[in-house]
C-alpha positions in Angstrom: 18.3 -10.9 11.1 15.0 -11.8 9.5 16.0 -10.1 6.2 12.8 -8.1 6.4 12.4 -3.9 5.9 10.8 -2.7 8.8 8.3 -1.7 6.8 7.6 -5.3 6.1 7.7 -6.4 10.3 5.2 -3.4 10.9 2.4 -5.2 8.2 3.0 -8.5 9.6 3.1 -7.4 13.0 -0.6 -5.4 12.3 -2.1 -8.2 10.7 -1.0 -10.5 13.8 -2.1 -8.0 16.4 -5.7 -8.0 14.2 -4.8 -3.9 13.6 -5.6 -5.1 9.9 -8.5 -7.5 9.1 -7.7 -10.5 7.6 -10.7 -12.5 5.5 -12.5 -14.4 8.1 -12.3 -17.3 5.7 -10.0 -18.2 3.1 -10.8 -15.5 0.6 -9.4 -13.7 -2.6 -6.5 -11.9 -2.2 -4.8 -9.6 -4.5 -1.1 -7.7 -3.9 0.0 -5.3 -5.9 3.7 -5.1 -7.0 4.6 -7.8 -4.8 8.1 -7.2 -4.2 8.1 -8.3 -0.5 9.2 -11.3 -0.1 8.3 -12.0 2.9 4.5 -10.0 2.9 4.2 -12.5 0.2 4.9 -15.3 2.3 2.0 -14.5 5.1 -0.6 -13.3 2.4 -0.2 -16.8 0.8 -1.6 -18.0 4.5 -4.8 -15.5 4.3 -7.0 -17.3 0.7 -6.3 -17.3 -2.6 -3.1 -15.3 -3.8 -3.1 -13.6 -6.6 0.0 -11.2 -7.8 0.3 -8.3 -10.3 2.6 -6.1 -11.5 2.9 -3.9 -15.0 6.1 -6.1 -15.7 5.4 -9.4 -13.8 8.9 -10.6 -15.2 10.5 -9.1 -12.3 9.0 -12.0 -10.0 8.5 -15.5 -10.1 5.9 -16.8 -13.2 3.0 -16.7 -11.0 2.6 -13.1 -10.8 0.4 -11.9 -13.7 0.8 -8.5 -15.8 -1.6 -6.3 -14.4 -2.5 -2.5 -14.9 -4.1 -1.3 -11.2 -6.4 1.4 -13.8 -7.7 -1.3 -16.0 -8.0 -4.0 -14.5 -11.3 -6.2 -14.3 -12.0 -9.2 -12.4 -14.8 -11.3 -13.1 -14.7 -11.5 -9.3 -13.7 -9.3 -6.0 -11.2 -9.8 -3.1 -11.7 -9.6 0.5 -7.8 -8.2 0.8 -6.2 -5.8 -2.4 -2.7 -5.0 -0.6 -0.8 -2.0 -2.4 2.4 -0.7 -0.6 4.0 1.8 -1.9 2.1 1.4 -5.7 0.0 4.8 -5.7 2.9 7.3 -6.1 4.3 5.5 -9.3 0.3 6.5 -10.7 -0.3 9.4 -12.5 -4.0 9.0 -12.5 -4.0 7.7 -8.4 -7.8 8.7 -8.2 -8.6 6.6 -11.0 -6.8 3.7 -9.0 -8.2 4.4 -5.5 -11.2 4.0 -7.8 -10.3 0.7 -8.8 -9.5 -0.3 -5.8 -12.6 0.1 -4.1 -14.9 -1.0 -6.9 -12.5 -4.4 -6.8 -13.6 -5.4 -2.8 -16.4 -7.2 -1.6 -18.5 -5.1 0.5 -16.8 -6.2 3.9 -13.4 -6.4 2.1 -10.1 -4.2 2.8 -7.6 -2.2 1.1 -4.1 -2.4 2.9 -2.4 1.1 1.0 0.7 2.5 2.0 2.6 5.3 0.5 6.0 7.2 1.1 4.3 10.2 3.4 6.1 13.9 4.2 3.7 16.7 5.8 0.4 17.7 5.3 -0.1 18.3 1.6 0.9 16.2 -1.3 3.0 17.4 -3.7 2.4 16.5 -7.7 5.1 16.1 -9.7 3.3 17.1 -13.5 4.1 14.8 -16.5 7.9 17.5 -17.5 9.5 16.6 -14.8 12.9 14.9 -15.2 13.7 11.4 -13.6 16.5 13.6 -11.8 14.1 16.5 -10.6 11.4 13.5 -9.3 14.6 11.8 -7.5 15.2 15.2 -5.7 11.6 15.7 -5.4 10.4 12.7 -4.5 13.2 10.2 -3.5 12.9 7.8 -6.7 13.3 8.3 -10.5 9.7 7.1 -11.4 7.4 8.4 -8.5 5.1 10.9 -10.0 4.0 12.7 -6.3 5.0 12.9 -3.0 2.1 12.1 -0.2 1.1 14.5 2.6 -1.7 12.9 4.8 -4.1 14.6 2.6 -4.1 11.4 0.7 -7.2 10.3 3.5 -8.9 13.0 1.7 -8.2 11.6 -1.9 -9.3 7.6 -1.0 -12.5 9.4 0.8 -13.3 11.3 -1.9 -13.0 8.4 -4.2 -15.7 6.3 -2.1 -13.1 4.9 0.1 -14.0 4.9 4.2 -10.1 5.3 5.8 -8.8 3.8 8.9 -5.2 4.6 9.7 -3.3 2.6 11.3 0.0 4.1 12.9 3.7 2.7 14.0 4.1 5.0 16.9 0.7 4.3 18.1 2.1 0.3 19.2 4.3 2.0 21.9 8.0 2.5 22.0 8.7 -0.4 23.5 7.5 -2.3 20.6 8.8 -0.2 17.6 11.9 -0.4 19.3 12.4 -4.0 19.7 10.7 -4.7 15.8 13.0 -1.5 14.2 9.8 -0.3 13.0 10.9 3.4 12.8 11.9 4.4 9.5 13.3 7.6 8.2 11.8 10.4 5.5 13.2 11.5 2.2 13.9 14.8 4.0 16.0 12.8 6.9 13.5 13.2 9.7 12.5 10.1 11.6 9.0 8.8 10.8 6.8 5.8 11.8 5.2 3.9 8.6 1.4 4.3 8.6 -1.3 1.8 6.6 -4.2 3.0 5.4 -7.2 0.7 5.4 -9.4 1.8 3.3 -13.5 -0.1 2.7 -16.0 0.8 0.5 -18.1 3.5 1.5 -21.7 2.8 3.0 -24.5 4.1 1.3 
């Protein structure tokens, strides 16, 4: 009755249960593609919000036109949330990059992806918007996630945490609605990825 996806309960839920580490003090805080309405809404509580998006004209005239490759900041965050932003990337190392060279050193990552099986899948730049529907389950994703993506953000200097819906209990994904279901029809649990900068 909330309006909310249950993708959206499960993030709120983690950050309320401390499974994801919010700034100790009101920090920066940057969301990417923030279509969530109401992820928006609790961010806004963590620091200072900032939102971005390739075509900010979709959202309200305080998110800013951003490109997750390019981007520079003359300072980092503490909290860079990106749900379901790295499959729309054809260069997604280059952005996991990014990502981690935009955190303070005791800052966060909050990533999460559409995931099927073990090995990701790559779409290459001929494919039709058709054949990546089919493929994928959306027009402009560019690859489908395995769980080999931990491999990617660690081999991009990212340290991974994951942080899983079926891990809460059953009790609790069934009275949040927090199971979801795959491309391929198979019922799956959302996982986030929280990803730091590598020590050393």
């Amino acid at each position: 009755s909330c309006g909310s996806s249950p993708r959206e309960r499960f993030v709120v839920y983690a950050f309320k249960q401390g499974l994801i580490p919010a700034p100790e003090s009101r920090g920066r805080v940057l969301h990417l593609a923030p279509g969530e309405k109401n992820i928006i809404r609790y961010l806004r509580t963590l620091g200072e919000w900032i939102g971005g998006d390739l075509d900010p004209t979709q959202y309200g005239s305080d998110v800013i036109e951003l490109d997750l490759t390019t981007m520079s900041f003359d300072a980092p965050f503490d909290l860079i949330y990106a749900s379901h932003v790295l499959e729309h990337i054809p260069d997604d190392r280059l952005a996991m990059r990014q990502l981690r060279d935009h955190l303070t050193p005791s800052g966060c990552a909050v990533i999460l992806v559409p995931l099927r099986g073990d090995k990701t899948e790559e779409g290459g730049p001929d494919l039709t918007g058709a054949e990546r529907h089919r493929r994928f389950g959306q027009w402009d994703h560019v690859r489908q996630y395995g769980m080999d993506i931990v491999d990617r953000l660690e081999g991009e200097g990212l340290a991974v945490e994951i942080v899983d819906a079926k891990d809460v209990g059953p009790d609790v994904i069934e009275r949040f609605r927090f199971e979801t279901h795959g491309y391929t029809g198979d019922a799956e649990t959302d996982r986030i990825f929280l990803c730091r900068r590598q020590q050393g």
